[in-house]
C-alpha positions as CSV (number, residue, x, y, z in Angstrom):
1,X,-67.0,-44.5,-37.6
2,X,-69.4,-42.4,-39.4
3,X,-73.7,-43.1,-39.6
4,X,-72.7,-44.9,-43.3
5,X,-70.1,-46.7,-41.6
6,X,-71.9,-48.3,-39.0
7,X,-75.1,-48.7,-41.5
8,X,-72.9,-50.5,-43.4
9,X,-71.3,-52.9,-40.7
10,X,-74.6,-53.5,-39.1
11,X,-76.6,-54.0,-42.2
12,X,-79.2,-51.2,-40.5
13,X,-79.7,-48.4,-42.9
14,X,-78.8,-44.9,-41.7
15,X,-82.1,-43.4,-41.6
16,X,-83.6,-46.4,-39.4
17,X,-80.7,-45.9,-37.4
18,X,-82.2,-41.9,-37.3
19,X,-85.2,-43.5,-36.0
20,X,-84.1,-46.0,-33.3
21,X,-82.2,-43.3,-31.9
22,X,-85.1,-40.6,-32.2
23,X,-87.7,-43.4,-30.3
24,X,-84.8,-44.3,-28.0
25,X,-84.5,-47.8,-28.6
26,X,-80.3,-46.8,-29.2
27,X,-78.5,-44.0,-27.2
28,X,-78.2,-41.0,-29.0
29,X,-75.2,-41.0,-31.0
30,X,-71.8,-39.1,-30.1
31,X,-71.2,-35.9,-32.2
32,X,-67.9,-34.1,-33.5
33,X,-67.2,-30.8,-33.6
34,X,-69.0,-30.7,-36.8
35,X,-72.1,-32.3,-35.8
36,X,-71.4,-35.7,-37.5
37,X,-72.8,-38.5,-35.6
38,X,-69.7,-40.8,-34.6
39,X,-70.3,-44.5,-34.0
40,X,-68.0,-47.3,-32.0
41,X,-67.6,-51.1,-32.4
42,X,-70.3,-51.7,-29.6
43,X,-72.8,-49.2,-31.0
44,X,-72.9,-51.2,-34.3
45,X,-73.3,-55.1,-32.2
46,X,-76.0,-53.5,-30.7
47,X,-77.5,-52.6,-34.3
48,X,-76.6,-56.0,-35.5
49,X,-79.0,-57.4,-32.4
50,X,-81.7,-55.2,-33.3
51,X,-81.1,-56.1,-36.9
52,X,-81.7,-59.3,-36.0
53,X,-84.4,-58.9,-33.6
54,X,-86.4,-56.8,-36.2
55,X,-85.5,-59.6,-38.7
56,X,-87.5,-62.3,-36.7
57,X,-90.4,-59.8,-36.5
58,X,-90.2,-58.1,-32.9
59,X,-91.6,-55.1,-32.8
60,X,-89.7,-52.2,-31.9
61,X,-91.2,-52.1,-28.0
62,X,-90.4,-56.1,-27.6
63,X,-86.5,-55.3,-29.2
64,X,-86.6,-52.8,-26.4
65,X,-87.5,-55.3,-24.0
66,X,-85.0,-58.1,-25.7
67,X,-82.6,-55.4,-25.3
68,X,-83.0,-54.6,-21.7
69,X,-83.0,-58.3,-20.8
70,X,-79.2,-58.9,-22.7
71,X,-78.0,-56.0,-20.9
72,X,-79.1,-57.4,-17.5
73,X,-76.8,-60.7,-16.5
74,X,-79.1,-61.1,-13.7
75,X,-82.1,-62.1,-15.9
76,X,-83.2,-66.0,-15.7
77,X,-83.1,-67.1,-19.6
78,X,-87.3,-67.9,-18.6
79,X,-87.6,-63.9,-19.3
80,X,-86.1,-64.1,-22.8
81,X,-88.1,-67.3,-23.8
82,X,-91.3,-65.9,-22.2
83,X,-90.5,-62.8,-24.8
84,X,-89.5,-65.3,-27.7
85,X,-93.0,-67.6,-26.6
86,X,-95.6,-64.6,-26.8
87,X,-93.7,-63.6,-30.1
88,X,-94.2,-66.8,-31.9
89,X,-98.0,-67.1,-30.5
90,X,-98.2,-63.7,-32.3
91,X,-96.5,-65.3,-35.5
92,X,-98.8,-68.1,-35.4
93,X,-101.7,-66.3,-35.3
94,X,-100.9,-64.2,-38.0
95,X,-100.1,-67.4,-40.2
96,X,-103.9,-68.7,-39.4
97,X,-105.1,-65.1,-40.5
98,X,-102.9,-65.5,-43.9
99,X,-103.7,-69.1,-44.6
100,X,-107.3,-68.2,-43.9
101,X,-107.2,-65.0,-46.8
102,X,-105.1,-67.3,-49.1
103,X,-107.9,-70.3,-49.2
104,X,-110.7,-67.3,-49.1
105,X,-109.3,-65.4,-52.3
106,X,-108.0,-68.9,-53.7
107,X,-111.9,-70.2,-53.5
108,X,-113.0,-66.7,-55.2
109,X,-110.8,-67.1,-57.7
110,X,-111.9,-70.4,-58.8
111,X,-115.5,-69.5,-58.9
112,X,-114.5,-66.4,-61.4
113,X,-114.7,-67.4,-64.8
114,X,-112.1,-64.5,-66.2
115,X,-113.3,-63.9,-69.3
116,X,-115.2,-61.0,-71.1
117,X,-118.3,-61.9,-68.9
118,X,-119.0,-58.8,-66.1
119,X,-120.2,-61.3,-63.4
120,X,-117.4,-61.5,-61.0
121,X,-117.7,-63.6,-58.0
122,X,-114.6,-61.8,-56.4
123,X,-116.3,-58.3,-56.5
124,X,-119.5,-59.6,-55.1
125,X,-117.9,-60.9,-52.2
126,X,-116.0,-57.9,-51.9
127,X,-119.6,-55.6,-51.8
128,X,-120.9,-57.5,-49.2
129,X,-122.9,-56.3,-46.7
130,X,-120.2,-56.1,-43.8
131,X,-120.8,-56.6,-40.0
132,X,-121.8,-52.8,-39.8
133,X,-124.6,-53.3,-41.9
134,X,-123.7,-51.1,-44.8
135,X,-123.6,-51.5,-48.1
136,X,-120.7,-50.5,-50.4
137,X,-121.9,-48.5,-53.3
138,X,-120.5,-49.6,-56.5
């Protein structure tokens, strides 16, 4: 099947599929005569993992990884979860950081009035002075 073909039945779009062959995370396609990149049945399960890897948030080096453990049948299933654990510490930690902007910008946004008034709490917090010292020039 053709790069459309197999975007289609994987749910990967072509150019992505461009790019996870050009960074190697897939084999580089099969060509025709013509040049046209030729895809089989395996090819797009294995786009449907990293679909679904990517999907869950892996990054492309820990899909490589995933990828490398399904491959090997002599991998203990402790490999995979140790991947799957250091992911979802990483997913965690990235909730804290959004929960912790959502309640910042929710408390600025109660302290701005939003009327015709100029003073606005979210902009003075916003020219702070940061942790370099500088000031941010208005």
């Amino acid at each position: 099947m053709n790069i459309g073909q197999a975007a289609r039945d994987s749910g990967v779009p072509a150019k992505t599929i461009r790019y996870y062959e050009s960074v190697g995370l897939i084999d580089p396609a099969k060509r025709t005569s013509t040049g046209y990149r030729v895809y089989t049945e395996r090819e797009v399960q294995i786009l449907r993992f990293i679909q679904r890897a990517r999907s869950l948030g892996f990054s492309v080096r820990q899909v490589s990884e995933l990828m490398a453990l399904w491959r090997d049948r002599r991998r203990s299933s402790a490999q995979v979860k140790a991947l799957a654990r250091y992911h979802l510490q990483e997913i965690e930690l990235k909730i804290e950081e959004l929960t912790d902007m959502r309640d910042i910008l929710f408390d600025l946004m109660e302290k701005c009035h939003g009327d015709e008034r100029p003073d606005c709490p979210i902009l003075k917090e916003l020219a702070k002075e940061g942790e370099s010292g500088s000031k941010a020039e208005p």
